[in-house]
C-alpha positions as CSV (number, residue, x, y, z in Angstrom):
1,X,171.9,125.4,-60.8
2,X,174.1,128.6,-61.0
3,X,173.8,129.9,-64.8
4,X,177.4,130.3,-66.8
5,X,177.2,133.8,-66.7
6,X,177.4,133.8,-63.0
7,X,179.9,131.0,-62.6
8,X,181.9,133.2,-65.2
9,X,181.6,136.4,-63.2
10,X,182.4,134.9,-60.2
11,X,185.9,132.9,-61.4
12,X,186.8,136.4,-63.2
13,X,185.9,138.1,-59.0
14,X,188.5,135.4,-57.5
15,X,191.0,136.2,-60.1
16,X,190.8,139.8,-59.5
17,X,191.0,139.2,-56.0
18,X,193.8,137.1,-56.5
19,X,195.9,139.5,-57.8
20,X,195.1,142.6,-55.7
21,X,196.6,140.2,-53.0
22,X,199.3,139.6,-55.1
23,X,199.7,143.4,-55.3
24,X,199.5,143.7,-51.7
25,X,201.9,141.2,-50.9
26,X,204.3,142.8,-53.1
27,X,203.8,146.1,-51.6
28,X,206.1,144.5,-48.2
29,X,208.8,143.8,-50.9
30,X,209.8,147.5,-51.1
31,X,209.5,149.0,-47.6
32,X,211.7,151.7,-48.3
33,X,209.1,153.0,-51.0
34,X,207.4,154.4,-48.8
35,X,209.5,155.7,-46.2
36,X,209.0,159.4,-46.3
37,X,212.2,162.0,-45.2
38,X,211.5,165.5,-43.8
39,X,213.7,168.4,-42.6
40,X,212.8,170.8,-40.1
41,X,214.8,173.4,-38.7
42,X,218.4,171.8,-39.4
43,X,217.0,168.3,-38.2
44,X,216.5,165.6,-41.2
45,X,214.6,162.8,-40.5
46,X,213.3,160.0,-42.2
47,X,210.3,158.0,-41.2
48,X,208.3,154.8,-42.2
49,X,204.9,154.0,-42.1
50,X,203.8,153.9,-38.8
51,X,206.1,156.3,-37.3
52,X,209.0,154.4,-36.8
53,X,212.2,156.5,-37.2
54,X,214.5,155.1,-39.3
55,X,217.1,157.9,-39.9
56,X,218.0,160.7,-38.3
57,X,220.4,163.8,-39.1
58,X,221.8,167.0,-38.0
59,X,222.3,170.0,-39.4
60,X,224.9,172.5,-37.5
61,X,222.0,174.7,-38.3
62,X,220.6,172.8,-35.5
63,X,223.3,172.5,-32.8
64,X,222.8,176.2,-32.3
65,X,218.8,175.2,-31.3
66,X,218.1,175.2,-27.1
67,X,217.6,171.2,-25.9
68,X,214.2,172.1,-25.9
69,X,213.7,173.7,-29.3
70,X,215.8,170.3,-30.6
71,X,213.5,168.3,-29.2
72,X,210.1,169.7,-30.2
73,X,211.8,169.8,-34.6
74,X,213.0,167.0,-34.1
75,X,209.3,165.5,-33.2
76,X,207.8,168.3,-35.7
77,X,209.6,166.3,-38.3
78,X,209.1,162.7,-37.0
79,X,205.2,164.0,-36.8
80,X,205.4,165.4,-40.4
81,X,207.2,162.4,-41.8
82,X,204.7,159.9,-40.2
83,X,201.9,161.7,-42.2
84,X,203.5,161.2,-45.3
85,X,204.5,158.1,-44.9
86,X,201.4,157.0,-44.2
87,X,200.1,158.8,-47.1
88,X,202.1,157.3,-49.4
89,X,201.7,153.4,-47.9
90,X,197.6,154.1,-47.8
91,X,197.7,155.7,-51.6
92,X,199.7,152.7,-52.6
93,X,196.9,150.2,-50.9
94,X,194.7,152.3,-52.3
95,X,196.2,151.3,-55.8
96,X,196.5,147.9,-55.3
97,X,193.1,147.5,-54.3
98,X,191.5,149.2,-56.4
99,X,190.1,151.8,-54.0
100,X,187.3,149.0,-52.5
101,X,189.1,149.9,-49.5
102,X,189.5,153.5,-48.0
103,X,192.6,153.0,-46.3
104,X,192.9,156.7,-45.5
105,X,190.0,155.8,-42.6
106,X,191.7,152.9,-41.8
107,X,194.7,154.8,-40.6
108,X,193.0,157.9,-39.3
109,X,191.1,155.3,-36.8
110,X,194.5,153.6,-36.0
111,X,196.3,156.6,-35.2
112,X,195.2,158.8,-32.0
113,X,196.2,162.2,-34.4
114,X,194.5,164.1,-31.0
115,X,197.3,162.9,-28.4
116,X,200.0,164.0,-31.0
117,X,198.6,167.3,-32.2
118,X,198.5,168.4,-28.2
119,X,201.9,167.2,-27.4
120,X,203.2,169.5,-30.9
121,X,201.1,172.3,-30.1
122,X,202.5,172.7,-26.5
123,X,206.0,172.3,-27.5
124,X,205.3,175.1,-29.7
125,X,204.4,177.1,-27.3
């Protein structure tokens, strides 16, 4: 026989879960939340979580930049926007779960960082 302290304890650990999914689920209600925009060198770019590119804009500042120093702002900015974006989704997680969840590791794992950083660093060059 479970005592009525335990059975108490555990119905007050399924409501709480209850509503962290509840917070979760209403975090996919307002994807633009955490869309994050960035401008580098004339280029303006805004980018959701997971690096999908969802706007794009051009300074004339920009149009005087060589093809190839376009292309490495324009993926400086995409780069730098996916960071933030991510940043913002995992701190909002974060909030909604009540930290039991480092969601910052999460998306470090998911996210070969490496394979990007190379590509940046030699269009830098």
């Amino acid at each position: 026989m479970v005592s009525e302290t335990t059975q108490e304890w555990f119905r007050g650990l399924v409501r709480e879960t209850q509503a962290r999914f509840g917070e979760l689920s209403r975090l996919q209600e307002e994807p633009e939340r955490f869309r994050a925009p960035v401008e580098r060198d004339g280029v303006i770019v805004t980018v959701a979580p997971g690096g999908n590119l969802v706007g794009l804009s051009l300074e004339p500042s920009a149009m005087r930049l060589s093809a190839e120093e376009l292309s490495a702002a324009i993926l400086r900015a995409q780069r730098d926007g996916l960071q933030e974006a991510n940043r913002r989704y995992a701190a909002a997680v974060d909030e909604a779960t009540g930290r039991a969840v480092d969601v910052s590791a999460l998306v470090t794992q998911r996210i070969d960082t490496s394979a990007l950083r190379d590509h940046a660093e030699e269009l830098d060059r």
